[in-house]
DSSP file (Angstrom, degrees, kcal/mol; ACC not computed):
  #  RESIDUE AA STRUCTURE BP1 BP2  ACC     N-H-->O    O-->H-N    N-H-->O    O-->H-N    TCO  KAPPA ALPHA  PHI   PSI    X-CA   Y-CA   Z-CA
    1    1 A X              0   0    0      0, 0.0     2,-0.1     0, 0.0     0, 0.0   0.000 360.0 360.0 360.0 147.0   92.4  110.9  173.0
    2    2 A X        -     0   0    0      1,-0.1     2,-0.3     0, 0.0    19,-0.0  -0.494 360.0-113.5-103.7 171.5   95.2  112.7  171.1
    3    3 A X        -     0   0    0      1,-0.1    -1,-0.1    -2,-0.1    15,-0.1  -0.647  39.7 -84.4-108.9 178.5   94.5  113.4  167.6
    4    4 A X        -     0   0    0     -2,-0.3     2,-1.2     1,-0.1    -1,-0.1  -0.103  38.4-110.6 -64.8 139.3   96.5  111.6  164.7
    5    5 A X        +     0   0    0      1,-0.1    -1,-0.1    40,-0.0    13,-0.0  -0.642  46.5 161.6 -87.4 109.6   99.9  113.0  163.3
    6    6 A X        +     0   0    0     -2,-1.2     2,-0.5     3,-0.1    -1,-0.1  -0.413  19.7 131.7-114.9  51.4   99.1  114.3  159.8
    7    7 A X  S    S+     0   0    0      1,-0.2    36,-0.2    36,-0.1     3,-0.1  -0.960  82.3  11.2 -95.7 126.2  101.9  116.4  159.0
    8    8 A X  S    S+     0   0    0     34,-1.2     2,-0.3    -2,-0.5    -1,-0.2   0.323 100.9 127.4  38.3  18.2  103.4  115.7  155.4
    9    9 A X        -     0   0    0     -3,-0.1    33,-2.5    32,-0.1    -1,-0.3  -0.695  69.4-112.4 -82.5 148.9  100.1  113.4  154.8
   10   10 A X  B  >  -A   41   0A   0     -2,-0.3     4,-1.1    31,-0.2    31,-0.1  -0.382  17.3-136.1 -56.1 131.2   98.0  114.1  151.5
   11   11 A X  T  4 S+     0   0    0     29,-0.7    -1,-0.2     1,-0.2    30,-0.1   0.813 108.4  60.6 -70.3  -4.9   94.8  115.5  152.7
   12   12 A X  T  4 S+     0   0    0      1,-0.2    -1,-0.2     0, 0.0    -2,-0.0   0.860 104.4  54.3 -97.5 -38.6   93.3  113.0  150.0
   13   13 A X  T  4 S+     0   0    0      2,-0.0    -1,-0.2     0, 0.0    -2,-0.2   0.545  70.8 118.3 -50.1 -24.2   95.0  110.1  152.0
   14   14 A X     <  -     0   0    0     -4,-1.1     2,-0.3     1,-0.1    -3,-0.0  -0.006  60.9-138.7 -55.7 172.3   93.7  110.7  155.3
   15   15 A X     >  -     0   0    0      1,-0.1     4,-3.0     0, 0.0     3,-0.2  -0.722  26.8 -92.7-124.9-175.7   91.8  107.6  156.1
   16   16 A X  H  > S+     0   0    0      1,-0.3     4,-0.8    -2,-0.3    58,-0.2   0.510 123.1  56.9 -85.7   3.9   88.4  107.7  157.9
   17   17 A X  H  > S+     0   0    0      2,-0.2     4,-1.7     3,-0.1    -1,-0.3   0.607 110.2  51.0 -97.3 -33.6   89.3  107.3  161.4
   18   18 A X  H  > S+     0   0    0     -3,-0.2     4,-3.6     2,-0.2     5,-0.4   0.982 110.6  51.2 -54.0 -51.4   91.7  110.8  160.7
   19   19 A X  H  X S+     0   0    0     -4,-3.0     4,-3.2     1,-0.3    -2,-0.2   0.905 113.9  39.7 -48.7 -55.5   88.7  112.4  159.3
   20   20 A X  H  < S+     0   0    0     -4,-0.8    -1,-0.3     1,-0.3    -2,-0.2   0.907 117.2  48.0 -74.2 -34.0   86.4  111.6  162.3
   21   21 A X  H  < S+     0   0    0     -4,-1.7    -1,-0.3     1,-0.2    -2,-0.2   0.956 124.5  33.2 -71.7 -50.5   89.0  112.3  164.8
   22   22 A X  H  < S+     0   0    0     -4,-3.6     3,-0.3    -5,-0.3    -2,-0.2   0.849  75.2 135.7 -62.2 -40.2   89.9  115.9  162.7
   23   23 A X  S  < S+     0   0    0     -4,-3.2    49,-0.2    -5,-0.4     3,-0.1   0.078  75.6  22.8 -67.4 140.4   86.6  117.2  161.3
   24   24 A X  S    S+     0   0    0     47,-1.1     2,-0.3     1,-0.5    -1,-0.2   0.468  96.6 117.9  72.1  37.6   86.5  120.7  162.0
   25   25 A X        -     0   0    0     -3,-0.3    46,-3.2    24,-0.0    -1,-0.5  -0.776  63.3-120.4 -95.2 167.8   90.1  121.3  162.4
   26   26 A X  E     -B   70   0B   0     20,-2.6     2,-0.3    -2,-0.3    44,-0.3  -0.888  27.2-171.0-103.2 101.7   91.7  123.3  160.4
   27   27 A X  E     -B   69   0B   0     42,-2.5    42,-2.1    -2,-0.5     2,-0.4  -0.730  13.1-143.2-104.8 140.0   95.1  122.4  157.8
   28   28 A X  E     +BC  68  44B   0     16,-1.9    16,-2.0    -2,-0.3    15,-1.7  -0.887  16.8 179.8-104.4 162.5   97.3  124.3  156.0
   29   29 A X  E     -B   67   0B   0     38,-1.3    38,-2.0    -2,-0.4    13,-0.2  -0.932  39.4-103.3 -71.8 127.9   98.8  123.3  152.4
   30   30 A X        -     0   0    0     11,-0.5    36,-0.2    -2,-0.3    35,-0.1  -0.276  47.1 -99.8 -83.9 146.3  101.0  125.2  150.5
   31   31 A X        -     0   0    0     34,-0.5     2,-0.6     1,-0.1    -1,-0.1  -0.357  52.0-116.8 -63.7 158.0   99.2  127.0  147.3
   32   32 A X        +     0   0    0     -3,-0.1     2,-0.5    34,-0.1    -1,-0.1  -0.666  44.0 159.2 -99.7 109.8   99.7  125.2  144.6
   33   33 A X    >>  -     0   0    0     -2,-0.6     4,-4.1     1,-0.1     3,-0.8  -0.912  43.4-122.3-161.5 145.7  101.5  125.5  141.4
   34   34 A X  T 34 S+     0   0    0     -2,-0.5    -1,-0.1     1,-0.2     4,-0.1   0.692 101.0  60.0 -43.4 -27.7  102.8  123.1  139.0
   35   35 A X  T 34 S+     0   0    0      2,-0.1    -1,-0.2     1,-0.1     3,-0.1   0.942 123.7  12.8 -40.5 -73.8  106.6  124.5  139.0
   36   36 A X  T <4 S+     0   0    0     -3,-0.8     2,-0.5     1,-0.1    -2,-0.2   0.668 126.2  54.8-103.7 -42.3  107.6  124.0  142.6
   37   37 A X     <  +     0   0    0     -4,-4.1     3,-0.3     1,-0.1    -2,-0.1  -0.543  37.4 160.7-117.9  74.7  104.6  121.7  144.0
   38   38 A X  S    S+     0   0    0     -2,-0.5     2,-0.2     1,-0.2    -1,-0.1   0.727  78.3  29.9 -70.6   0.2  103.7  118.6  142.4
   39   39 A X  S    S-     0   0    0     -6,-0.2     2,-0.5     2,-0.0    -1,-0.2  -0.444  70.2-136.5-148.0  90.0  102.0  117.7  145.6
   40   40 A X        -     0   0    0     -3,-0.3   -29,-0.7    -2,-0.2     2,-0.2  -0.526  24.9-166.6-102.8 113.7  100.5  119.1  148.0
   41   41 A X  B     -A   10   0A   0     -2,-0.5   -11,-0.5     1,-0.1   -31,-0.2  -0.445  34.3 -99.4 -98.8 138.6  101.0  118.1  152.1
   42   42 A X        +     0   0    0    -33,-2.5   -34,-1.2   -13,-0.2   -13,-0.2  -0.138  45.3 169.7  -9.2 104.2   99.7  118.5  155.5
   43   43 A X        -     0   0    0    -15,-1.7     2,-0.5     1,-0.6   -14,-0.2   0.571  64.3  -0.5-123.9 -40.2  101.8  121.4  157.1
   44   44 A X  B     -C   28   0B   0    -16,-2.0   -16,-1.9   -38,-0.1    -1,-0.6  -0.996  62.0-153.1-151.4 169.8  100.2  122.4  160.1
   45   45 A X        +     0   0    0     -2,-0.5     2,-0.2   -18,-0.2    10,-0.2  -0.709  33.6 149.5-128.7 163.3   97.0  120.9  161.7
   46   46 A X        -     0   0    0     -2,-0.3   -20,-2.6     9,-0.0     6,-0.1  -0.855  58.5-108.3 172.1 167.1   95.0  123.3  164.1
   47   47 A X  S    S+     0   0    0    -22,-0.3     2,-0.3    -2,-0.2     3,-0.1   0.274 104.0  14.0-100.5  -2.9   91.7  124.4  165.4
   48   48 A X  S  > S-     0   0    0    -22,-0.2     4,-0.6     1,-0.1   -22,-0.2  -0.930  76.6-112.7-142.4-163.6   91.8  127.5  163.4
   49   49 A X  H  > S+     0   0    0     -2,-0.3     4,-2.5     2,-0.2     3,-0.4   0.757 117.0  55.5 -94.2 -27.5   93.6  129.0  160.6
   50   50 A X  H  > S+     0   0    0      2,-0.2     4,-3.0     1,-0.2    -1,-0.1   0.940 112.7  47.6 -64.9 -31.0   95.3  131.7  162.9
   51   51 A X  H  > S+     0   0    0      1,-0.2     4,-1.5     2,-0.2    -1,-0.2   0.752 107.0  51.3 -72.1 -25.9   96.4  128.8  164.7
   52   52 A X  H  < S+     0   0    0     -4,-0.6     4,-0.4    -3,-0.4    -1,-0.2   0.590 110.9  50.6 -82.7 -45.3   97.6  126.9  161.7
   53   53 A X  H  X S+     0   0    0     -4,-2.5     4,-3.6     2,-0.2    -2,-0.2   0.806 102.1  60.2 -70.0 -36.9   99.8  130.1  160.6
   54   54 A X  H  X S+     0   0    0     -4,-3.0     4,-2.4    -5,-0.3    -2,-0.2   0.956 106.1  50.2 -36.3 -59.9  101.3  130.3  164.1
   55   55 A X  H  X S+     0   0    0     -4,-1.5     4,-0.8   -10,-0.2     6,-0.2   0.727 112.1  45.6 -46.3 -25.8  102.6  126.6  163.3
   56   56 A X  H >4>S+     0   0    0     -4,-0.4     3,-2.4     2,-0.2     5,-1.4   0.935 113.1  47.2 -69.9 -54.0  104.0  127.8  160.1
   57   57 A X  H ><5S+     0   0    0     -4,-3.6     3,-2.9     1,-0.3    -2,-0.2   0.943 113.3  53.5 -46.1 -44.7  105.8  131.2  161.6
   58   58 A X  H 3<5S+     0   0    0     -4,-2.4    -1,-0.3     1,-0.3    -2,-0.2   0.759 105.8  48.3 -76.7  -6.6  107.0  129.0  164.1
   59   59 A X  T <<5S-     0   0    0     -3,-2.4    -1,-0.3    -4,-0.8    -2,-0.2  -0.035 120.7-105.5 -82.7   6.8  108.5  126.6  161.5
   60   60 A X  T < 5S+     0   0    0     -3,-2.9    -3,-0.2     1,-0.2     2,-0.2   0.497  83.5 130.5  84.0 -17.9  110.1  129.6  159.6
   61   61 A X      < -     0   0    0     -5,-1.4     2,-1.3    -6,-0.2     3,-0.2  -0.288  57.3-123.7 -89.6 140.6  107.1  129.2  156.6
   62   62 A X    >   -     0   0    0      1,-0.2     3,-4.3    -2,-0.2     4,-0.5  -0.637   5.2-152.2-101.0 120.5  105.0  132.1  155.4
   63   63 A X  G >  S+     0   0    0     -2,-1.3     3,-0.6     1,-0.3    -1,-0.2   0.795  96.8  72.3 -55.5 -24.3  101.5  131.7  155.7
   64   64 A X  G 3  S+     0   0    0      1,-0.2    -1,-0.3    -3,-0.2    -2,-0.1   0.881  97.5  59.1 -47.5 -23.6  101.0  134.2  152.7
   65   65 A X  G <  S+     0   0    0     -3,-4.3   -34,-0.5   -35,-0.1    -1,-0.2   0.984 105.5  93.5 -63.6 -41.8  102.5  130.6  150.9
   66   66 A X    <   -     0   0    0     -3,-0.6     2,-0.5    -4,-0.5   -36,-0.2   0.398  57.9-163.5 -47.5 129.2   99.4  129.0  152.5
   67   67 A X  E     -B   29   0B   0    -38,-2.0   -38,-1.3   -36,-0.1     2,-0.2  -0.858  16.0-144.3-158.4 154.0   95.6  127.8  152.3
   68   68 A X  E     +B   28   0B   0     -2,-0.5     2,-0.3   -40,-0.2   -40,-0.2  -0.412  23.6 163.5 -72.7 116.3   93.3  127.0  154.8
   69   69 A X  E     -B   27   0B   0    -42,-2.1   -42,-2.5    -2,-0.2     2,-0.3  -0.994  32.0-115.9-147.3 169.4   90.9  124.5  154.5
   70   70 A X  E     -B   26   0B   0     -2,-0.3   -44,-0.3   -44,-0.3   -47,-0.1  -0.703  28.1-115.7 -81.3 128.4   88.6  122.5  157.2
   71   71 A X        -     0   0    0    -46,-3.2   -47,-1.1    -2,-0.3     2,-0.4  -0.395  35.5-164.5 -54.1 146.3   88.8  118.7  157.9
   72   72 A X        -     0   0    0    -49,-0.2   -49,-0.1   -48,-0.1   -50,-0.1  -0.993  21.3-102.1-122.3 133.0   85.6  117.5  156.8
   73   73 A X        -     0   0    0     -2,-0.4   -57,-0.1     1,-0.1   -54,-0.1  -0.509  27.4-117.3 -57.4 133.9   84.3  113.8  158.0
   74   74 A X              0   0    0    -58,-0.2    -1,-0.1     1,-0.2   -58,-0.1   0.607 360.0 360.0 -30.5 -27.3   84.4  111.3  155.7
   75   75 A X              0   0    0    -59,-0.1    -1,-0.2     0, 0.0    -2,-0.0   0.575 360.0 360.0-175.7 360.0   80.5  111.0  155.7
């Protein structure tokens, strides 16, 4: 089964059939600051974080912008 397209979703939005389908992948979000980022999205999905900066480089983004965090299941 392929997993769900969460790229510009809110990670606080996924709903609980993303979760189970993601948990223990890896997404990045750009760090966060009030200036530039009043929100913060889904940018690459992956099964690690190295894998999750590949998507960025290949998208032109610098992972330095980045952080990592793990899908978790909803419960």
């Amino acid at each position: 089964m392929p997993l769900p397209t969460v790229i510009g979703l809110y990670p606080d939005r996924l709903s609980i059939a993303d979760r189970k389908a993601l948990a223990g992948k890896w997404y990045a979000t750009e760090v966060y600051n009030t200036k530039d980022i009043p929100v913060r999205r889904i940018e690459a999905i992956g099964a690690s974080p190295a894998d999750c900066a590949a998507q960025l480089r290949s998208r032109g983004l610098d992972p330095m912008k980045f952080e990592f965090q793990i899908v978790t299941p909803a419960f």
